[in-house]
Residue frames relative to the residue before (quaternion, step in Angstrom):
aa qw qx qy qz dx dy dz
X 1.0000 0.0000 0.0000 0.0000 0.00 0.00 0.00
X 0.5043 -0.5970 0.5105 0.3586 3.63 -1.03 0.88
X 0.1982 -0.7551 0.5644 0.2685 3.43 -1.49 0.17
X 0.5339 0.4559 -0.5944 0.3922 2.59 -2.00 1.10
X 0.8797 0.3404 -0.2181 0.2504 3.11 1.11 -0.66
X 0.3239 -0.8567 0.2171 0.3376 3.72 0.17 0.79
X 0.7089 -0.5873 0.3025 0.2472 2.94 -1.48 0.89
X 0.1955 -0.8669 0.4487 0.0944 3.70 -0.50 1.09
X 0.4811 0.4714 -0.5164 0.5288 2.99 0.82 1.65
X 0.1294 -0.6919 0.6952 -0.1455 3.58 -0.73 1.65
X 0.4137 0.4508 -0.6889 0.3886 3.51 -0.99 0.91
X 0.2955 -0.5958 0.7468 -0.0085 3.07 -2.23 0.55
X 0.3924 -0.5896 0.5501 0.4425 3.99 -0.78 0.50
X 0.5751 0.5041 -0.4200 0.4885 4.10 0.31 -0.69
X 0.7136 0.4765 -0.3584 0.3678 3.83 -0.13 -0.45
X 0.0868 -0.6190 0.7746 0.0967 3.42 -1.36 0.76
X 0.7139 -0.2976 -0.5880 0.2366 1.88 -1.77 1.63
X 0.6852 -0.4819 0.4819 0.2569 3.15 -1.83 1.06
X 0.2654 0.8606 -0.4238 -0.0962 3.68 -0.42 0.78
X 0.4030 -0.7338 0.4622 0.2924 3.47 -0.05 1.67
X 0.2163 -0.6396 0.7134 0.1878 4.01 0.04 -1.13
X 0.5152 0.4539 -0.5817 0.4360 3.06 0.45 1.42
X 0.4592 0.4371 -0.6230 0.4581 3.39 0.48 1.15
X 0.7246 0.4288 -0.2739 0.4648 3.45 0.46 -1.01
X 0.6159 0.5884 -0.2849 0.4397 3.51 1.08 -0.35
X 0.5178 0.6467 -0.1920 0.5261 3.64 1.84 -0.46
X 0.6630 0.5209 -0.0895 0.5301 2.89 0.95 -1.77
X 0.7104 0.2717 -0.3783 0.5276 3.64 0.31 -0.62
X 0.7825 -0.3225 0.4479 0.2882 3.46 0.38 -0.05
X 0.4578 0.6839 -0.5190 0.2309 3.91 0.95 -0.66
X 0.8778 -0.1396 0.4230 0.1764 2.16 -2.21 -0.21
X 0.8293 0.3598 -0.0541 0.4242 3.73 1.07 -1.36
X 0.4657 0.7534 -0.3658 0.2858 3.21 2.09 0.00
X 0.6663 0.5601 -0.2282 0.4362 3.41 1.31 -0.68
X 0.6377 0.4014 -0.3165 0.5762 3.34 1.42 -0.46
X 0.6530 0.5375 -0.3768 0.3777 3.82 0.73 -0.81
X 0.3925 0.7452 -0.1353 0.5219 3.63 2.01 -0.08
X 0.7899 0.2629 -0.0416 0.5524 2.92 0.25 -1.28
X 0.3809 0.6749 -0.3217 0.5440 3.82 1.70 -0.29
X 0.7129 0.4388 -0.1575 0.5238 3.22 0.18 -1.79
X 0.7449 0.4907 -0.2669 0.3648 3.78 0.31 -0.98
X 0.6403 0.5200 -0.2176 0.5218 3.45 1.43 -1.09
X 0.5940 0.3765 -0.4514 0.5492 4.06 1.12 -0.83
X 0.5210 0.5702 -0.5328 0.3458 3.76 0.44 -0.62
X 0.8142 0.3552 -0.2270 0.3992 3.19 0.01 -1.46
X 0.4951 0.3905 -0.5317 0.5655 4.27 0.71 -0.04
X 0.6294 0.4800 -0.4651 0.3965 3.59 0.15 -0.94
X 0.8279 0.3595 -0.1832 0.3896 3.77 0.29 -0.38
X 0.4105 0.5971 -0.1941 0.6613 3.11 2.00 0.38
X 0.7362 0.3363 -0.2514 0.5308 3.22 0.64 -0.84
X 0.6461 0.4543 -0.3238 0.5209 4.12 1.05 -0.83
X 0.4320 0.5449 -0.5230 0.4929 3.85 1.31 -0.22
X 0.9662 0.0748 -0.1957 0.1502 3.02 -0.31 -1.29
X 0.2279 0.7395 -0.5098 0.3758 3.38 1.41 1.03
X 0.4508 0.7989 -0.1014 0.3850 3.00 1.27 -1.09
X 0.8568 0.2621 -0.0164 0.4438 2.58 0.08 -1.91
X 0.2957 0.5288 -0.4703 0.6417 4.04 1.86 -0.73
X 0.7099 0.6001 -0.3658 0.0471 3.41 -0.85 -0.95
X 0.5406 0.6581 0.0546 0.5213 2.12 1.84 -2.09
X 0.7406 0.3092 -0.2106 0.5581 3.69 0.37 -1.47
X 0.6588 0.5054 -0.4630 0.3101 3.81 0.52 -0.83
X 0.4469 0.6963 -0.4057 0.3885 3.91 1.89 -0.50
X 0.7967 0.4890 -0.1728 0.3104 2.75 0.51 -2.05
X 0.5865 0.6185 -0.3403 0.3970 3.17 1.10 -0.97
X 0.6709 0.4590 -0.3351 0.4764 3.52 0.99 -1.60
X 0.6553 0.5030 -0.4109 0.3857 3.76 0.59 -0.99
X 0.6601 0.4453 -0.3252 0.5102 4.09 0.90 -0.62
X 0.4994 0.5631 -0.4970 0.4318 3.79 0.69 0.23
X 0.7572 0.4292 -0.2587 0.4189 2.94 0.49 -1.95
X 0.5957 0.5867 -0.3763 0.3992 3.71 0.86 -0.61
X 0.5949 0.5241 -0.4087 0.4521 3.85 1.12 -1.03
X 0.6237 0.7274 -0.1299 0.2551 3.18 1.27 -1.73
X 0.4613 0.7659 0.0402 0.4461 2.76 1.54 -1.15
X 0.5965 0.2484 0.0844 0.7585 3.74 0.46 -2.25
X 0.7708 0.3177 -0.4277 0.3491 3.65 -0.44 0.27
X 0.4545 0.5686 -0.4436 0.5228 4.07 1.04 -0.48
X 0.5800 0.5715 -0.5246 0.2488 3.98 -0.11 -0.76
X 0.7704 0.6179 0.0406 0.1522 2.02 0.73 -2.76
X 0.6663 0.6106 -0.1378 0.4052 2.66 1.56 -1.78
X 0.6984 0.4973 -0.2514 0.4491 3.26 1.15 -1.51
X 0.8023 0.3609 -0.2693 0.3919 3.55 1.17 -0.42
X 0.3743 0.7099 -0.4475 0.3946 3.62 1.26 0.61
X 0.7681 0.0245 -0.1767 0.6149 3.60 0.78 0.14
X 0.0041 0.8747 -0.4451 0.1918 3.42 0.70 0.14
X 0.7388 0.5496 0.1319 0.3670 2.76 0.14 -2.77
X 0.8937 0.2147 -0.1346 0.3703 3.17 0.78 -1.31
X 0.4157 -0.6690 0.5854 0.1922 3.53 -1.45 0.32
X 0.0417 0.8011 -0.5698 -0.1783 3.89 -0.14 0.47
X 0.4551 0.5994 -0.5673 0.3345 3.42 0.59 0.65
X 0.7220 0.4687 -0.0744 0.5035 3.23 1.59 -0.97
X 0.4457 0.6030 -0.3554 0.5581 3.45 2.20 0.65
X 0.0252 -0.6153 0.7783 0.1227 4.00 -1.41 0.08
X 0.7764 0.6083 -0.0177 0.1642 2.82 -1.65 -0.56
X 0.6582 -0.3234 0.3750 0.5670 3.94 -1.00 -0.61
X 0.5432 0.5691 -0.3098 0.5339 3.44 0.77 -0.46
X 0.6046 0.5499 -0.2195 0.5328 3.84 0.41 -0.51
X 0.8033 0.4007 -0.2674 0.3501 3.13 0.68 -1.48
X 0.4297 0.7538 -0.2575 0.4252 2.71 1.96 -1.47
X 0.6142 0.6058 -0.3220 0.3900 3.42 0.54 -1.00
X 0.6596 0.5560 -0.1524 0.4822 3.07 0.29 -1.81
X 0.7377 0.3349 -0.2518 0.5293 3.50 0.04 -0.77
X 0.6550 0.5267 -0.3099 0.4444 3.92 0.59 -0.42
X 0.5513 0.4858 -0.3565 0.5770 3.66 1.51 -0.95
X 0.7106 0.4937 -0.3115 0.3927 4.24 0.46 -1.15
X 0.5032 0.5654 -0.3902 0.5244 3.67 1.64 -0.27
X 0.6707 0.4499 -0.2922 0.5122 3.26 0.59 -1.67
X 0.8057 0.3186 -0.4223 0.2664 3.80 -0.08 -0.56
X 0.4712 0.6383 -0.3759 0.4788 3.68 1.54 -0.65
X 0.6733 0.3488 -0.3181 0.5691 3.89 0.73 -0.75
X 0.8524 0.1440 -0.3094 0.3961 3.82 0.34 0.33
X 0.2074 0.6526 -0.4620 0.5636 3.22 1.10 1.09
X 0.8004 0.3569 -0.1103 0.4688 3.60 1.13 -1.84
X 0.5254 0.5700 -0.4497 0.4437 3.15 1.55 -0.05
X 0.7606 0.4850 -0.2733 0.3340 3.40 0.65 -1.46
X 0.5785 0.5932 -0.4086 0.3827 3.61 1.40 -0.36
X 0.7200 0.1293 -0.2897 0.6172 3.36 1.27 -0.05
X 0.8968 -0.2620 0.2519 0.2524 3.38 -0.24 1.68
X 0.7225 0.3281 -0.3765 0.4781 3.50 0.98 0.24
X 0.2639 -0.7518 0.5928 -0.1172 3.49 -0.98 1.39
X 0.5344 -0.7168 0.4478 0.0100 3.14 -1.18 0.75
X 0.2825 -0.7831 0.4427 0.3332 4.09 0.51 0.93
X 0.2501 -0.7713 0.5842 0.0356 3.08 -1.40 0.66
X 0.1489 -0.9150 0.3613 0.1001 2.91 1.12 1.95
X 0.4550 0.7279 -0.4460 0.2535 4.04 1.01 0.58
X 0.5977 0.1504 0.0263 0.7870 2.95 2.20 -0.26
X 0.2885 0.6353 -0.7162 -0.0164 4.21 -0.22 0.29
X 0.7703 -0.1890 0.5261 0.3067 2.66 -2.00 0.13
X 0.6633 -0.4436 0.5843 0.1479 3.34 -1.69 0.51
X 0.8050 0.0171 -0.0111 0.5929 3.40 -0.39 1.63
X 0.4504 0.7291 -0.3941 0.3321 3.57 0.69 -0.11
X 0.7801 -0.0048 -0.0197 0.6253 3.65 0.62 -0.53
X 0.3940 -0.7599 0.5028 0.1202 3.19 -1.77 1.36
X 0.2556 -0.6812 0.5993 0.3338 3.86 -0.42 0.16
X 0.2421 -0.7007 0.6677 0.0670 3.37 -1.31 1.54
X 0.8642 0.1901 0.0680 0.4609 3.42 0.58 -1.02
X 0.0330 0.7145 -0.6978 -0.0383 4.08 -0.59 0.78
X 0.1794 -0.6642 0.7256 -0.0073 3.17 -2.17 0.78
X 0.4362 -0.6593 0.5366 0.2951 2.92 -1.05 0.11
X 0.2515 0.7510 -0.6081 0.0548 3.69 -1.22 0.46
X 0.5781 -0.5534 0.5618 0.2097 3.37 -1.20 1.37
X 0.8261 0.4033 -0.2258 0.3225 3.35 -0.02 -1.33
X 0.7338 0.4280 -0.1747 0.4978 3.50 1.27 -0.61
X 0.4529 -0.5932 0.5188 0.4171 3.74 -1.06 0.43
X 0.5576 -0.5918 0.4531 0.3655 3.25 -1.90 -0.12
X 0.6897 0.5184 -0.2846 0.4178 3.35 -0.93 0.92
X 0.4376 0.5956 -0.4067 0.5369 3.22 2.10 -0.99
X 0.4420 -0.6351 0.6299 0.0672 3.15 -1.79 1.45
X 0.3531 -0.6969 0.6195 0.0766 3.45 -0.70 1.32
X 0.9206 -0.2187 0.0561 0.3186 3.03 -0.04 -1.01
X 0.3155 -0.7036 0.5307 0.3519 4.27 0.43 0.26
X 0.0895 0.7150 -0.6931 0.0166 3.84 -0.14 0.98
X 0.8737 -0.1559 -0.2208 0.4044 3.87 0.53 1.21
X 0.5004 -0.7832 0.2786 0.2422 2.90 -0.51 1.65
X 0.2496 -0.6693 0.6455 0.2703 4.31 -0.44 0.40
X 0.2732 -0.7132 0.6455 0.0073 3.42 -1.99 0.98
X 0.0102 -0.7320 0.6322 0.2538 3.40 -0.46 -0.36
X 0.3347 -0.6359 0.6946 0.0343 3.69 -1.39 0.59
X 0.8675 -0.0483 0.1271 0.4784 3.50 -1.13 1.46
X 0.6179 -0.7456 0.1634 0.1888 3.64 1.23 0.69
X 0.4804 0.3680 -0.4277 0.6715 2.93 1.87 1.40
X 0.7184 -0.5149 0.2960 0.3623 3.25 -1.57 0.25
X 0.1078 0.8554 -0.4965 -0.1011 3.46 -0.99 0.42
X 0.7796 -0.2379 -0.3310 0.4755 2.69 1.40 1.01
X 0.6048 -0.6298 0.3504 0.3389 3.52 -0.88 1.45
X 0.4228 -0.7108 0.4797 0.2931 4.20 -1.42 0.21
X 0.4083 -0.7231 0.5157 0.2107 2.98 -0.38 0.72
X 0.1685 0.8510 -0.4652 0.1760 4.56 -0.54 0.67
X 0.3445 -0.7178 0.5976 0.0945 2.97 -0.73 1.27
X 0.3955 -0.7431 0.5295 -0.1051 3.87 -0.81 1.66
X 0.3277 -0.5447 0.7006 0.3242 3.39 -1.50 0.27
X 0.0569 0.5601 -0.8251 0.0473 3.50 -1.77 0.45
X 0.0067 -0.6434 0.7642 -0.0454 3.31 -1.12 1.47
X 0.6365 -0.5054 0.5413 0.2156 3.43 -0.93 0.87
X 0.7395 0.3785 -0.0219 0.5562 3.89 -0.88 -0.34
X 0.7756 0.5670 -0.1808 0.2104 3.56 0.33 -0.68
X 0.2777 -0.8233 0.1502 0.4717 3.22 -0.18 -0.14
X 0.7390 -0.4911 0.2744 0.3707 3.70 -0.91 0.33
């Protein structure tokens, strides 16, 4: 430190509150006004750094969710139609095995669904609005409403719907609703 000149830190261990005197040391002009500036200018500029890159997390944590639902998306068709088709009562053989190995696909791809939050309806109970009726028949043997067949399964995602099932129904005429 140069001499003569006095030191522009005032504070004492015994004292509450710690006072440096570098506000009042600004104010008069010191020595510390040009750095206590350039202080002020530097928290500004983290301070606006730091709301960037909340921001920006924010931003990618969207995109990210918006590129799931999109995988999520291209992978329901497929999924629902990888065994679909077949009957393994009505398989022997390599065919059979074929099977087998087609059911461990289908469950690895929904395993990977449910790790991020996507879940199969469970049309013994759905949710409200949850599944659409493509197709009624008639049948004697069956109440109305009894679900014939699930000609596309419905998911929900993060615990709303993301997409409804699609099921072919009894409707007897005359009956009741």
């Amino acid at each position: 430190m140069a001499p003569g000149r006095p030191w522009p830190f005032e504070f004492s261990i015994d004292e509450e509150p710690l006072d440096l005197g570098l506000a009042e040391d600004a104010a008069a002009g010191g020595p510390w006004e040009e750095a206590l500036q350039e202080v002020g200018e530097l928290k500004h500029e983290v301070d606006r750094q730091v709301d960037l890159l909340r921001h920006t997390r924010q931003t990618d944590e969207l995109a990210r969710r918006r590129l799931i639902k999109e995988i999520i998306e291209d992978l329901l068709d497929p999924l629902d139609h990888l065994l679909g088709t077949l009957n393994p009562s009505e398989l022997s053989g390599p065919a059979k095995n074929w099977h087998k190995r087609l059911q461990r696909v289908q469950k690895r791809i929904e395993d990977l669904l449910a790790r991020h939050h996507c879940e199969a309806l469970d049309l013994t109970s759905p949710p409200m609005g949850s599944v659409t009726v493509a197709s009624e028949e008639p049948r004697d043997d069956l109440p109305n409403g009894h679900i014939l067949e699930v000609l596309q399964r419905g998911f929900m995602l993060d615990g709303a719907l993301f997409r409804p099932a699609q099921v072919s129904v009894v409707r007897n005429p005359g009956h009741g609703q």
